[in-house]
Structure formats: C-alpha cells, structure tokens
C-alpha positions in Angstrom: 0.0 0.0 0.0 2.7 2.1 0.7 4.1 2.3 -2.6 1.3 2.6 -4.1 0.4 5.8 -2.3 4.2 6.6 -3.2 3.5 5.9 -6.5 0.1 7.9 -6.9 2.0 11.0 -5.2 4.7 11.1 -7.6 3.0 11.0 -10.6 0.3 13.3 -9.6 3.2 15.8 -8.1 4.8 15.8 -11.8 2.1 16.4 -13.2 1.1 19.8 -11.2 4.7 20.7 -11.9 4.6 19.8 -15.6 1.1 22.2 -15.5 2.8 24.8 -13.9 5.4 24.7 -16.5 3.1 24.4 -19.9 4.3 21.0 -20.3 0.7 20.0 -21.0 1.0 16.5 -22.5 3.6 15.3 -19.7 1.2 16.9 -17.1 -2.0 15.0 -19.0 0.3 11.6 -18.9 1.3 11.8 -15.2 -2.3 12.6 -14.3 -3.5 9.5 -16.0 -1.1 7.4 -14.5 -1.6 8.5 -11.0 -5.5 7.5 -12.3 -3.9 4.0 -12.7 -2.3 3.5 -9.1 -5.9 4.8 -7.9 -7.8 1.8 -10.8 -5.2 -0.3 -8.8 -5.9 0.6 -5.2 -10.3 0.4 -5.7 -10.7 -2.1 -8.7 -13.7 0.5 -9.2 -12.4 2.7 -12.3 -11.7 0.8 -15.9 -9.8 3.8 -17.7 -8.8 3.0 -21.4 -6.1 5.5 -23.5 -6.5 5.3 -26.7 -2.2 5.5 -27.7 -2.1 8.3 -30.3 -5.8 10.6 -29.1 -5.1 10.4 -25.5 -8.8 9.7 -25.0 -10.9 8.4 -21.6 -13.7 6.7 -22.9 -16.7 7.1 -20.4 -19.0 4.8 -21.4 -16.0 1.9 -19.9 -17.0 3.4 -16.3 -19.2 1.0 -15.3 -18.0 1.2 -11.5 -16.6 4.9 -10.3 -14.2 5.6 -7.1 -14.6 9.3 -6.7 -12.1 9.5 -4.2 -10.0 12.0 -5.2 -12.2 14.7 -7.3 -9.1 17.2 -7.1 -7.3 14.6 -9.9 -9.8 13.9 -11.9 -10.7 18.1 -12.2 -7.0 18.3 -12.9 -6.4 15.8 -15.6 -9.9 17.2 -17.4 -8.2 20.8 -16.9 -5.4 19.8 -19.1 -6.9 17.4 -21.2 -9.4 20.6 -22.2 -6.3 22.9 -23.0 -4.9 19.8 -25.2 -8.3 19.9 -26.7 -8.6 16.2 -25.6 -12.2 16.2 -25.3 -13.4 12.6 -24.7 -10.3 12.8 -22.2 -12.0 15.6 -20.6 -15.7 14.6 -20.5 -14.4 11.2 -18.9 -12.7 12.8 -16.2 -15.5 15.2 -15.4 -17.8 12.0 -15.5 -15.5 10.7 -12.8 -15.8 13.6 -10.6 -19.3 14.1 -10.8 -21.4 13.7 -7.6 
C-alpha cells in the first residue's frame, strides 16, 4: 500500500509541476497514470487510453471511485487545454457527484 500511495503522489506531483510549467502533454500523462495507481488501489475505475488521441472513454465506467475529485478536475483541466475532449468529458464524469 505504501508504494502505491508513493506511486500515486509522484506521478500526480509531476504532473502539477509539468502544469505549472506548460508542459501539458507530460502533465496530462502523469495525471492518468496517478488514475492508474488509484484503478489499482479500488478495482472501481476501468480507464482506457487510446495510444495516439489520448482519450478516456466514459461509457467503460461501469463502477466509479470518486475518491479523489481534485485529480480527476485536474487531468480534465489539461486534457481541455490539449483539446482532448473525450479525455476531458471522462474525467469530469468521474468527478461528478
């Protein structure tokens, strides 16, 4: 559990500092893999990147873990300014309540 949390902090930490510093894509792809340590941790959130459109298909959601609403704002934040728009609408899904 530990490094998992480890893991999760990292990646999300690189991405606010990749945001900070324009470097949208490498924010958007430390974002979604800080939303992979958290599909590990619940077994609640089935993500799936498309390789080359960076997209977050929503209607693969069946099960949502909205434990941490501050990523999944963040990663639709910078998804929107990549104009990554399914990426975006998935992560708002998430967040949702």
């Amino acid at each position: 559990q530990i490094q998992k949390n480890l893991r999760y902090n990292v990646h999300k930490n690189l991405a606010e500092c990749y945001c900070a510093s324009e470097q949208l894509q490498l924010s958007e792809d430390h974002f979604f893999k800080a939303s992979q340590v958290c599909q590990e941790n619940s077994h609640h959130i089935h993500i799936h990147r498309a390789q080359s459109t960076s997209m977050m298909r929503p209607s693969s959601l069946p099960q949502i873990d909205r434990t941490d609403v501050c990523l999944w704002f963040s990663l639709a934040g910078v998804a929107a300014k990549l104009k990554h728009l399914h990426m975006c609408r998935g992560a708002l899904e998430v967040c949702h309540c």
